[in-house]
C-alpha positions as a Markdown table, in Angstrom:
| # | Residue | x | y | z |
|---|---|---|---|---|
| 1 | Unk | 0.0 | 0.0 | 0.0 |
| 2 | Unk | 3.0 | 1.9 | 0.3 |
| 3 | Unk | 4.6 | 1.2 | -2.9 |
| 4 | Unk | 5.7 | 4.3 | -4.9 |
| 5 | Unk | 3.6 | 5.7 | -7.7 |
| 6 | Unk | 5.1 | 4.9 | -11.2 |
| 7 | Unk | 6.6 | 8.1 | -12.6 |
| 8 | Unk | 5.3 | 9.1 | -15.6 |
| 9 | Unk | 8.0 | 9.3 | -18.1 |
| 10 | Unk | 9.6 | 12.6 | -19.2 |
| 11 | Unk | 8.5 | 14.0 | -22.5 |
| 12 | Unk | 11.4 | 14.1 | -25.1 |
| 13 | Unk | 12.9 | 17.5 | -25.4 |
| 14 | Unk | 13.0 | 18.2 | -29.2 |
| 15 | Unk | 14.9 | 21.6 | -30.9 |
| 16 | Unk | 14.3 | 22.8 | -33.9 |
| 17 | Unk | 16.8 | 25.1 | -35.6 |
| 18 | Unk | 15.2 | 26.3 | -39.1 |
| 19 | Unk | 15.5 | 29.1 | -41.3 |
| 20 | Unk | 11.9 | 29.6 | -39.8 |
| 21 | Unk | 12.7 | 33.8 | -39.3 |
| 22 | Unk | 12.5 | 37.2 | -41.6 |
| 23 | Unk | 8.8 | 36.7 | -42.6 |
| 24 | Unk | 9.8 | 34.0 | -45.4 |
| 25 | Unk | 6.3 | 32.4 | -45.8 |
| 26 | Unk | 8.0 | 28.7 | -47.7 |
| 27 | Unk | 10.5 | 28.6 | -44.4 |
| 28 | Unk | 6.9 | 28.8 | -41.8 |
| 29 | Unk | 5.3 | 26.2 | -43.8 |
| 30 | Unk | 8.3 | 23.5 | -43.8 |
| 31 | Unk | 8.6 | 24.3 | -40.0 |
| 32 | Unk | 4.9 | 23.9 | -39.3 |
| 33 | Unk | 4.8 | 20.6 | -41.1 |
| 34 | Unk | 8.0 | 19.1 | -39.9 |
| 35 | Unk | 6.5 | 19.7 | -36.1 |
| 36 | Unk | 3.0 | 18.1 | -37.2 |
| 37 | Unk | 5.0 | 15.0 | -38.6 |
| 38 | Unk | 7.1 | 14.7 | -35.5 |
| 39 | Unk | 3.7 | 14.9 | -33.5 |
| 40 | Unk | 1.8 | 12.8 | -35.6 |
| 41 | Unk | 4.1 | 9.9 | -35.6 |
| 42 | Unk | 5.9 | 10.4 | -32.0 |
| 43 | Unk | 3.1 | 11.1 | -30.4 |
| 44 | Unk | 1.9 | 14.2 | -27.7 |
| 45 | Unk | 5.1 | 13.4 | -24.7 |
| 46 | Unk | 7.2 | 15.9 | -26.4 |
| 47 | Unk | 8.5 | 18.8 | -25.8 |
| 48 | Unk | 9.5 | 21.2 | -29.0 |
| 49 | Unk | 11.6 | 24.3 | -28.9 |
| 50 | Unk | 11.9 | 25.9 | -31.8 |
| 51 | Unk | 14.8 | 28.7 | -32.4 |
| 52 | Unk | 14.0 | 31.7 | -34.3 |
| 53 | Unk | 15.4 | 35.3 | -35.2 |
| 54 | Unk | 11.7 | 36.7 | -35.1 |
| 55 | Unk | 8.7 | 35.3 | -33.7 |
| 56 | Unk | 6.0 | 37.3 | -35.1 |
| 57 | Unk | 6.6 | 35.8 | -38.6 |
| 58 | Unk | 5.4 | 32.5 | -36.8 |
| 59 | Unk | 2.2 | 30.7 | -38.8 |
| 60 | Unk | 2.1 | 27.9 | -36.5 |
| 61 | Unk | -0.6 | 28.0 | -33.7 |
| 62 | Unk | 0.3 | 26.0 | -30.9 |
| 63 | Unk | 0.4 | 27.7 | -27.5 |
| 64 | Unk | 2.6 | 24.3 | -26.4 |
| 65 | Unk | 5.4 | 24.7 | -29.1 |
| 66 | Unk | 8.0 | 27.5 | -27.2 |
| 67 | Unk | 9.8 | 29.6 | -28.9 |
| 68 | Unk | 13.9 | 30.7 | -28.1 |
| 69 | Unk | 16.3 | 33.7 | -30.2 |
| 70 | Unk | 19.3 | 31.8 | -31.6 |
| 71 | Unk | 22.7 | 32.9 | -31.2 |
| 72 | Unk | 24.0 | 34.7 | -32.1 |
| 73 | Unk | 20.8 | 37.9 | -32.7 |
| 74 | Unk | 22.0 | 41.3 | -33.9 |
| 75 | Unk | 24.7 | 41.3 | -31.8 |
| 76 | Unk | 26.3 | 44.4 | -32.7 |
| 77 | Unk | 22.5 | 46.6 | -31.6 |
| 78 | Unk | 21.9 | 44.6 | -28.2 |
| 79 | Unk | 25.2 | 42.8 | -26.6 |
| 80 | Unk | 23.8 | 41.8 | -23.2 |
| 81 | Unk | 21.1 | 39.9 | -24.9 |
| 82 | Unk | 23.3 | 37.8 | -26.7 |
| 83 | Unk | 25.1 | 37.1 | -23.5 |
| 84 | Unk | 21.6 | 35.6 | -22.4 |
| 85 | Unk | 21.3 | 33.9 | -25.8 |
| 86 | Unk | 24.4 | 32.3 | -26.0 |
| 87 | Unk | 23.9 | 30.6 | -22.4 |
| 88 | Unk | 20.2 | 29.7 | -23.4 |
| 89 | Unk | 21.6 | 28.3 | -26.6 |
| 90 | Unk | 23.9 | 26.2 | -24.9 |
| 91 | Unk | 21.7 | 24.9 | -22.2 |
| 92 | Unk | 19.0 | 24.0 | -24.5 |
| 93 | Unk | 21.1 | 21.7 | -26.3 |
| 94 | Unk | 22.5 | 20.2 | -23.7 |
| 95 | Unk | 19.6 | 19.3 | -22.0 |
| 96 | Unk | 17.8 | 18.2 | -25.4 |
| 97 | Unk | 17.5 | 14.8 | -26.6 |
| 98 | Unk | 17.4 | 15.9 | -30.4 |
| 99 | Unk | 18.1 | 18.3 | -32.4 |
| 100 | Unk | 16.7 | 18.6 | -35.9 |
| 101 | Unk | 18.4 | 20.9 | -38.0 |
| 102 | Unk | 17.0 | 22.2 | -41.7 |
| 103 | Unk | 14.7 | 22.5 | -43.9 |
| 104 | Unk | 16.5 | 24.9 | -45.5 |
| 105 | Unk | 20.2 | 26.1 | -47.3 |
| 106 | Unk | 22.6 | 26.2 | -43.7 |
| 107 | Unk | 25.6 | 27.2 | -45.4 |
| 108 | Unk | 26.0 | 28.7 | -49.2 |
| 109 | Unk | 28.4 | 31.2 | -50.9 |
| 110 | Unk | 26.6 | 31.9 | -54.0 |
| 111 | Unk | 23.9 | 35.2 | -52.5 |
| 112 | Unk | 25.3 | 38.2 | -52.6 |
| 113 | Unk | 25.7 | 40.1 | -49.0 |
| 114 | Unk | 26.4 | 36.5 | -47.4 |
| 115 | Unk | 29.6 | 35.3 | -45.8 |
| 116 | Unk | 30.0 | 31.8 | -45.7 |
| 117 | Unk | 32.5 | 32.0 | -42.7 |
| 118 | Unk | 30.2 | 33.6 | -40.6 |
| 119 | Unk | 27.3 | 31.0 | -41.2 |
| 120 | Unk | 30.0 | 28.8 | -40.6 |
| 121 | Unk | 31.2 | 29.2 | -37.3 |
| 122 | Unk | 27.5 | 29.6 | -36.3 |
| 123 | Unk | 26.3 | 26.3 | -36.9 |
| 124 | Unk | 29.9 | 24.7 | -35.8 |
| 125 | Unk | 28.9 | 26.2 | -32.9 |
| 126 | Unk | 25.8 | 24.7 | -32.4 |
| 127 | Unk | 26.9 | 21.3 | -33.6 |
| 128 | Unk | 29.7 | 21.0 | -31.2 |
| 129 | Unk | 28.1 | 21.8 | -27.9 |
| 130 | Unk | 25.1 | 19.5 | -29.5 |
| 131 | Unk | 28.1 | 16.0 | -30.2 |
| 132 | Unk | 29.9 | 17.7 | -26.7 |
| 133 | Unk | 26.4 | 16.7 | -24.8 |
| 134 | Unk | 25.9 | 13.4 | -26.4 |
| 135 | Unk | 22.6 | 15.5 | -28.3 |
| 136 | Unk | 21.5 | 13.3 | -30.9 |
| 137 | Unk | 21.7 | 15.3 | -34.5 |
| 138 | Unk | 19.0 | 15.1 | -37.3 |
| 139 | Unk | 19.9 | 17.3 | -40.4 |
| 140 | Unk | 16.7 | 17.6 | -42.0 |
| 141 | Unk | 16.4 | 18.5 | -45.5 |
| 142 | Unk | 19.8 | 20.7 | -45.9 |
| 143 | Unk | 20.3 | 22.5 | -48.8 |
| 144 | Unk | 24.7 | 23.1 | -49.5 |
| 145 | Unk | 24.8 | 25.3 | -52.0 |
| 146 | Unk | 28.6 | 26.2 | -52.7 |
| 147 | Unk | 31.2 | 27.2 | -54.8 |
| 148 | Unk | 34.2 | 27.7 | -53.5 |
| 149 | Unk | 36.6 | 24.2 | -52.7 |
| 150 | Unk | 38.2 | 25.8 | -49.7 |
| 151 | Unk | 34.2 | 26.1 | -48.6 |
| 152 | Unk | 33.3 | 22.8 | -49.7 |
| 153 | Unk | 36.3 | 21.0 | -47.4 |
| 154 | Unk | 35.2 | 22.9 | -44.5 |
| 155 | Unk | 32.1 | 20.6 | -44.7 |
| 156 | Unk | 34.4 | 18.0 | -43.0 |
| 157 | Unk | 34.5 | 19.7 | -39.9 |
| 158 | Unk | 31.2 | 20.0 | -39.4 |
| 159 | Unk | 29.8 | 16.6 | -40.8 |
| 160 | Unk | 30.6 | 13.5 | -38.8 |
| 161 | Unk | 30.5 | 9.7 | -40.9 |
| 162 | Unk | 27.5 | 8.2 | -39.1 |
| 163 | Unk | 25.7 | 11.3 | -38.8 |
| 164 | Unk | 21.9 | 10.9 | -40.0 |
| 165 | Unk | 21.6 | 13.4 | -42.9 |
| 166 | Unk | 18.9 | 14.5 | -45.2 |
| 167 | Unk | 19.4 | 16.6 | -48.1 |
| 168 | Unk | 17.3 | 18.4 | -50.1 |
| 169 | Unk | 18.9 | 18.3 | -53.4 |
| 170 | Unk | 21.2 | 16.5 | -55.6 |
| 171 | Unk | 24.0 | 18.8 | -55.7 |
| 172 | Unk | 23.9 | 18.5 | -51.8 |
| 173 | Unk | 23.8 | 14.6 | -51.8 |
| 174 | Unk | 26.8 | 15.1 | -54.7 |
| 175 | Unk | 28.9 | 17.1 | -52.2 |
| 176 | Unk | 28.3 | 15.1 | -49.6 |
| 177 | Unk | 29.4 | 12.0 | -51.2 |
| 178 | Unk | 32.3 | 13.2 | -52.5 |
| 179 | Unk | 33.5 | 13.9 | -48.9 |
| 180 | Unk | 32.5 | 10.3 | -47.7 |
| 181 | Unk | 29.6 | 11.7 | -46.0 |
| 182 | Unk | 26.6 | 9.7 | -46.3 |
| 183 | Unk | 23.2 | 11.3 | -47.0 |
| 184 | Unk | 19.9 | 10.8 | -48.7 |
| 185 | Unk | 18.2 | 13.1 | -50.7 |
| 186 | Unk | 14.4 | 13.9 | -49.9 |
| 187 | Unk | 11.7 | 15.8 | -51.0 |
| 188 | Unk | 10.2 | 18.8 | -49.3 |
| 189 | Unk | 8.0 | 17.7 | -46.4 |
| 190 | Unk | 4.9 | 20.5 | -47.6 |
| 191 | Unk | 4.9 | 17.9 | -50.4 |
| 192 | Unk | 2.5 | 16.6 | -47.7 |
| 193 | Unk | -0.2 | 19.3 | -47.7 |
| 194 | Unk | -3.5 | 18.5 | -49.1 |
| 195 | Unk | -5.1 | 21.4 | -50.4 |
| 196 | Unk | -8.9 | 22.3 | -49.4 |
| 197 | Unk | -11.5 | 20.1 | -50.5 |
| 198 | Unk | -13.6 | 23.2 | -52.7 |
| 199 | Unk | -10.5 | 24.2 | -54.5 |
| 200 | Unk | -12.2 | 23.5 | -57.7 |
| 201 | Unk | -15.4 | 26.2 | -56.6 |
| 202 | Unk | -13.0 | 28.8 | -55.8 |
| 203 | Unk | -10.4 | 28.6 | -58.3 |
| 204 | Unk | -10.4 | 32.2 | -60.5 |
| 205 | Unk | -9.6 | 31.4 | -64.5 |
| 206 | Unk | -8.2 | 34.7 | -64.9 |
| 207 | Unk | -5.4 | 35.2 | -61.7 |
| 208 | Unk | -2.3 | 34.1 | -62.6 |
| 209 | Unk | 0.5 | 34.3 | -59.7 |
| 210 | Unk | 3.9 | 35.7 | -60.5 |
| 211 | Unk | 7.1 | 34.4 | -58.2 |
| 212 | Unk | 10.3 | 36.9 | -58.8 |
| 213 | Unk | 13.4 | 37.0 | -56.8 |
| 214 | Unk | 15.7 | 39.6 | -56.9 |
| 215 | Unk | 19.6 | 39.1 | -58.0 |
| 216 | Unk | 19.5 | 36.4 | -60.9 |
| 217 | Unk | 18.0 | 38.0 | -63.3 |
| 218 | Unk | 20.9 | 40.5 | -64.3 |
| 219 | Unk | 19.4 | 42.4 | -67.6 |
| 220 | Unk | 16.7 | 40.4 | -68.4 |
| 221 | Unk | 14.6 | 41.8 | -65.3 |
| 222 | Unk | 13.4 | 44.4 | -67.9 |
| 223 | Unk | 11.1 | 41.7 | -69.1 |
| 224 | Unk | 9.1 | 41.2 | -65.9 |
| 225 | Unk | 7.1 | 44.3 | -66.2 |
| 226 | Unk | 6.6 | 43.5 | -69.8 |
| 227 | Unk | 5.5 | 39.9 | -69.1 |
| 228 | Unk | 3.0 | 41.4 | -66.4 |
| 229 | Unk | 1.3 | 43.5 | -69.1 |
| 230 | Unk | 1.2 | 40.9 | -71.6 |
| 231 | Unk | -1.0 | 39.1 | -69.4 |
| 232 | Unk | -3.6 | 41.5 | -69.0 |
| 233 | Unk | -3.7 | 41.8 | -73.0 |
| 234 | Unk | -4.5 | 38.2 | -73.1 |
| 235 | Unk | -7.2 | 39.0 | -70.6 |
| 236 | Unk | -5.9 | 37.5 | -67.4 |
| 237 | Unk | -5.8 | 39.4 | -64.2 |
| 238 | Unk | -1.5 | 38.6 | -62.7 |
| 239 | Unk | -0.9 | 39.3 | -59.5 |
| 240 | Unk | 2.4 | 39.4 | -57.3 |
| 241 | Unk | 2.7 | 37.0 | -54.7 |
| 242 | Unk | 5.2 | 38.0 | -52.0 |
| 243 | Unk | 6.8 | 34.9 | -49.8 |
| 244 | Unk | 9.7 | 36.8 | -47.9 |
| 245 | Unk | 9.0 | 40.6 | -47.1 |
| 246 | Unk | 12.3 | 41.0 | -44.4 |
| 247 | Unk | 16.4 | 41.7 | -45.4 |
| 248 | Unk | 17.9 | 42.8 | -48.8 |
| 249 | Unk | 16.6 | 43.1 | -52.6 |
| 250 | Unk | 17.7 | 39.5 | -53.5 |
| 251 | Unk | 15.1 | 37.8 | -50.3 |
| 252 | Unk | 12.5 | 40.8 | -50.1 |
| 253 | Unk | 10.0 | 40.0 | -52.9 |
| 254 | Unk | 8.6 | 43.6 | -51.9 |
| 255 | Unk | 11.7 | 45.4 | -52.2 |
| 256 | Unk | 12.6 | 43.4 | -55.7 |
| 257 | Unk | 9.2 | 44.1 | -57.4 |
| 258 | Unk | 8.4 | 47.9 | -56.4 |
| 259 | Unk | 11.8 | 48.2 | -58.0 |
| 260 | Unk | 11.4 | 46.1 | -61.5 |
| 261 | Unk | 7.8 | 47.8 | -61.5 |
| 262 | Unk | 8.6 | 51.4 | -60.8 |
| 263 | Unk | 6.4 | 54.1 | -62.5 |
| 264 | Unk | 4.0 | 51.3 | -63.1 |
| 265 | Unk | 0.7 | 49.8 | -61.3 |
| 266 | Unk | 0.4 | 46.3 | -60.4 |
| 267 | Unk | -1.6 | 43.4 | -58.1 |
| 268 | Unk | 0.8 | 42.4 | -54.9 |
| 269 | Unk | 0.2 | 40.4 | -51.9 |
| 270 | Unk | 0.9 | 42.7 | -48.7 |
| 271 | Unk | 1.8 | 39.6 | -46.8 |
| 272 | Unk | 2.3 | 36.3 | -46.6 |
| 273 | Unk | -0.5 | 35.5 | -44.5 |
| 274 | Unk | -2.2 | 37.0 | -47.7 |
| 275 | Unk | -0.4 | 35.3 | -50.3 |
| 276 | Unk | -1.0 | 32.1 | -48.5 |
| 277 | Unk | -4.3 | 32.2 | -48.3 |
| 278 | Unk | -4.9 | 33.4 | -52.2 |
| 279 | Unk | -3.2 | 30.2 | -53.5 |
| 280 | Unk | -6.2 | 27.6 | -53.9 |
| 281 | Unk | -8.0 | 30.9 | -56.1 |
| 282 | Unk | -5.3 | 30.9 | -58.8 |
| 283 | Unk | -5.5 | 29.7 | -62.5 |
| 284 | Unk | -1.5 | 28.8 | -62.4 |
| 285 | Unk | 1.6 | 29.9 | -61.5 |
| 286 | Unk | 4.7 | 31.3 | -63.3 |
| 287 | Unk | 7.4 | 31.6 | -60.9 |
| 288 | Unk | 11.4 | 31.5 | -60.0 |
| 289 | Unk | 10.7 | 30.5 | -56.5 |
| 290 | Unk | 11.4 | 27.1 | -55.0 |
| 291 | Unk | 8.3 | 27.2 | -53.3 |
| 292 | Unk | 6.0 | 28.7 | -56.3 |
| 293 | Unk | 6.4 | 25.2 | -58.4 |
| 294 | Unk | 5.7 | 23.3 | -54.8 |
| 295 | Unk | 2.8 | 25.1 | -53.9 |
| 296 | Unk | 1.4 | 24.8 | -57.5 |
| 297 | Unk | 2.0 | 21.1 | -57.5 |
| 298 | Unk | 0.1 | 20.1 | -54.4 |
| 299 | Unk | -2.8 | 22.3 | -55.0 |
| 300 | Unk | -2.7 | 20.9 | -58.8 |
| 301 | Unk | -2.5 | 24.1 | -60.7 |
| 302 | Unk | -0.1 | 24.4 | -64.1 |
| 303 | Unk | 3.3 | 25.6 | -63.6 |
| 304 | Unk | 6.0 | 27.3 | -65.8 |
| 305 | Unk | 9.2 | 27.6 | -63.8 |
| 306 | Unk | 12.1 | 30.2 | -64.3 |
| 307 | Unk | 15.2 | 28.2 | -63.1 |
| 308 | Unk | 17.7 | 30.5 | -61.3 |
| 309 | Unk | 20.2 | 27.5 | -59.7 |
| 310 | Unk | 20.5 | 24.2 | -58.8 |
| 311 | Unk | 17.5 | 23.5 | -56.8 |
| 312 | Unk | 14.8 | 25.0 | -59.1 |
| 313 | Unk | 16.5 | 23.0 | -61.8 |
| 314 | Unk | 16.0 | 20.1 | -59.5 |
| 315 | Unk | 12.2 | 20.9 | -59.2 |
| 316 | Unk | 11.9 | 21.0 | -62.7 |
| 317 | Unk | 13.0 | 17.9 | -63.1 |
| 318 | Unk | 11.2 | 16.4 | -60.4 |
| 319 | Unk | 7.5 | 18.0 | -61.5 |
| 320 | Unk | 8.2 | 16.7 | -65.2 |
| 321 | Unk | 8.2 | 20.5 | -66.6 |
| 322 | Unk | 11.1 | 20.9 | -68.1 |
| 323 | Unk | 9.1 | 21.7 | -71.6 |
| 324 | Unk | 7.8 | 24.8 | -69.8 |
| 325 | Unk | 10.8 | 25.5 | -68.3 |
| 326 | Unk | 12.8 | 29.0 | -68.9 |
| 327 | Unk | 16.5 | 29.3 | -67.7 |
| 328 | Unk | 16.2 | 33.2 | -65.7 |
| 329 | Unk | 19.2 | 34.3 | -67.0 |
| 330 | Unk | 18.4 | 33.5 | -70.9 |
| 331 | Unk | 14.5 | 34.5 | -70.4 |
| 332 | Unk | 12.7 | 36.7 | -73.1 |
| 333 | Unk | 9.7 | 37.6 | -74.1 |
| 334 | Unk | 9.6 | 35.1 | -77.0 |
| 335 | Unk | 10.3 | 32.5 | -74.6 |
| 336 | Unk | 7.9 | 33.8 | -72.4 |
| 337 | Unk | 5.1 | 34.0 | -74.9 |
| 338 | Unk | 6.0 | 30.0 | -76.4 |
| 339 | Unk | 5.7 | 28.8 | -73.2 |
| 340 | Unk | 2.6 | 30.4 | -72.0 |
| 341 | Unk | 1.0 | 29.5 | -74.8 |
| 342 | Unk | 1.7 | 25.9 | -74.4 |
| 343 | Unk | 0.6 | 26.1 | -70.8 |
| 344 | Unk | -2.8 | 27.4 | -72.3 |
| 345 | Unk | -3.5 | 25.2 | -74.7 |
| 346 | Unk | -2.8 | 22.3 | -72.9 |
| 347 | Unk | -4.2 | 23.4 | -69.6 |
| 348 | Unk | -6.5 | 20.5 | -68.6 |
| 349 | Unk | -3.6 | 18.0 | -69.2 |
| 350 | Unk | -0.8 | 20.1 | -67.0 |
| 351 | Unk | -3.1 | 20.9 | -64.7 |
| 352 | Unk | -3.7 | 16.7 | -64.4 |
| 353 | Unk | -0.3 | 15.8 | -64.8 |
| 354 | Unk | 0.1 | 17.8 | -61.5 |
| 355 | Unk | -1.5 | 15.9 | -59.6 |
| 356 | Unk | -0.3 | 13.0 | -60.5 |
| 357 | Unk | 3.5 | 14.2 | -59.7 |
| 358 | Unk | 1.7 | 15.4 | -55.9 |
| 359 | Unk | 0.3 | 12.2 | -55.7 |
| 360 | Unk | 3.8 | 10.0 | -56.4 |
| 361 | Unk | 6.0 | 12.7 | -55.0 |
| 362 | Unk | 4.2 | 12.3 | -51.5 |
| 363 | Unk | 4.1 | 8.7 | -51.5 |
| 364 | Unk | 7.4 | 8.5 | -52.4 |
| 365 | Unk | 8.4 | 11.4 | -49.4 |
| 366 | Unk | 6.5 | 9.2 | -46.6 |
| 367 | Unk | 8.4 | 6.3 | -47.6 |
| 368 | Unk | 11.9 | 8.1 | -47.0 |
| 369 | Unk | 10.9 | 9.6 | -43.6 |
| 370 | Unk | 9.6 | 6.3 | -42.3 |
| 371 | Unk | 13.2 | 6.0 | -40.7 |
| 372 | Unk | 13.4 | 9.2 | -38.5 |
């Protein structure tokens, strides 16, 4: 009668360093879905942290998720803070029992404004107090995109053999293995969403999203004002869809368009709150974003892609559109107007042949996470 109650067991502690920060719309969604995978298939005993740079561009509602400022956080405009930060940085990880790192590029030298050393040291930082504590590592969904060798090399220092990593992309897995680093290469986890059930009653025949991103490109951004007006001659109504509206001209969709568009008028998304929830409405999508094709492939609309790199070249691939595909750094308006055209006529079939890639593409993603 005296016998101790059993304890109930301690709910895993679970950290989430994303590039979930700066008001980047794609970023929130891949967070919000890699947490409701976690708690779908791990059950309610756990305890998420999730480490940010800004929590008002948060989508996810859950008053149990908490949220922590990385480390370093504008260090140069509020030092004592970061004195906080880095102490709550490193006790947090050493108290965790994982730590999921991605979705998202960690470390690059191809943007303009970015130093790769500095990106660098930050998440060697992390990763070493993390392998210091015994803190078991997940990189989930890492993009790598670099350049430089001396860059690449560095990659052995902060990459372990053994270490459980997913990539996002093939150059990724390709750099990886080169070093002896195992890895395998998955699909983005909002391949998952399911799009509402009346999309067909709300969809508008006439709005047609645009996706631009600043810095790729070079001359041929003249033509994006041109394109816009094009469309409203062939009597559709284009709008702007903004996914990041925080840093410089190459990540601000707003700062990028109100510059291509100067002098002119033109349909834009405020937010991405906004832009999120005007997807399911639109006709189809012509876009250099990553997430533009995504999005248009799991809600089944018709997509013709402007390549800027790598990892759109990828999704090209991967959504079977290369035949619609424009290269943004060779893009005219004849190209434009060829392509477009062969979206239109052959609408009903791309808009089906989309959702048939969601449909394998998902199946295909659940299979590679049934080992996290």
């Amino acid at each position: 009668m005296f016998s101790r109650k059993p304890k109930k067991p301690q709910p895993k502690k679970i950290l989430f360093m994303t590039a979930a920060w700066a008001h980047n719309l794609w970023d929130e969604l891949i967070l919000k879905w890699e947490i409701e995978y976690i708690q779908e298939h791990y059950g309610k005993n756990i305890d998420i942290t999730v480490f940010t740079y800004d929590i008002t561009g948060s989508i996810i509602n859950d008053d149990k998720i908490k949220y922590v400022s990385y480390f370093p956080n504008n260090f140069g405009g509020e030092p004592l803070k970061n004195v906080g930060y880095f102490f709550k940085n490193i006790l947090l990880i050493a108290k965790a029992d994982v730590l999921i790192i991605g979705w998202g590029g960690i470390l690059f030298d191809n943007e303009p404004g970015v130093e790769f050393w500095s990106l660098f040291m930050e998440w060697s930082f992390r990763v070493k107090i993390a392998r210091m504590f015994h803190t078991i590592i997940l990189f989930w969904g890492i993009g790598l995109e670099i350049k430089e060798v001396k860059n690449k090399m560095k990659l052995r220092k902060l990459f372990k053999p053994g270490d459980f990593i997913l990539v996002r992309d093939a150059q990724s897995k390709w750099l990886l293995d080169a070093l002896e680093l195992p890895s395998v290469q998955v699909q983005d986890i909002v391949f998952l969403h399911t799009p509402p059930a009346n999309i067909e009653e709300n969809t508008d025949d006439k709005l047609v999203w645009i996706s631009v991103r600043g810095g790729f490109l070079g001359e041929n951004e003249s033509a994006i004002p041109l394109m816009y007006d094009r469309l409203i001659e062939l009597g559709y109504n284009p709008i702007f869809l903004v996914f990041s509206t925080e840093g410089e001209e190459s990540q601000n969709d707003t700062i990028f368009i109100r510059k291509v568009m100067i002098g002119k008028t033109y349909n834009v998304t405020k937010s991405i709150s906004q832009t999120l929830d005007i997807f399911p409405r639109l006709h189809s999508v012509i876009g250099m974003r990553l997430h533009a094709g995504i999005l248009a492939c799991t809600h089944d609309i018709p997509f013709l892609p402007i390549s800027y790199g790598p990892k759109t070249n990828d999704l090209m691939e991967l959504l079977e559109v290369q035949h619609l595909g424009i290269q943004a750094r060779e893009f005219s308006m004849d190209m434009f107007d060829a392509n477009w055209n062969a979206l239109t006529t052959n609408y009903e079939q791309e808009k089906l042949h989309m959702k048939i890639r969601h449909n394998h593409i998902a199946e295909t993603l659940k299979t590679n996470l049934k080992n996290i």
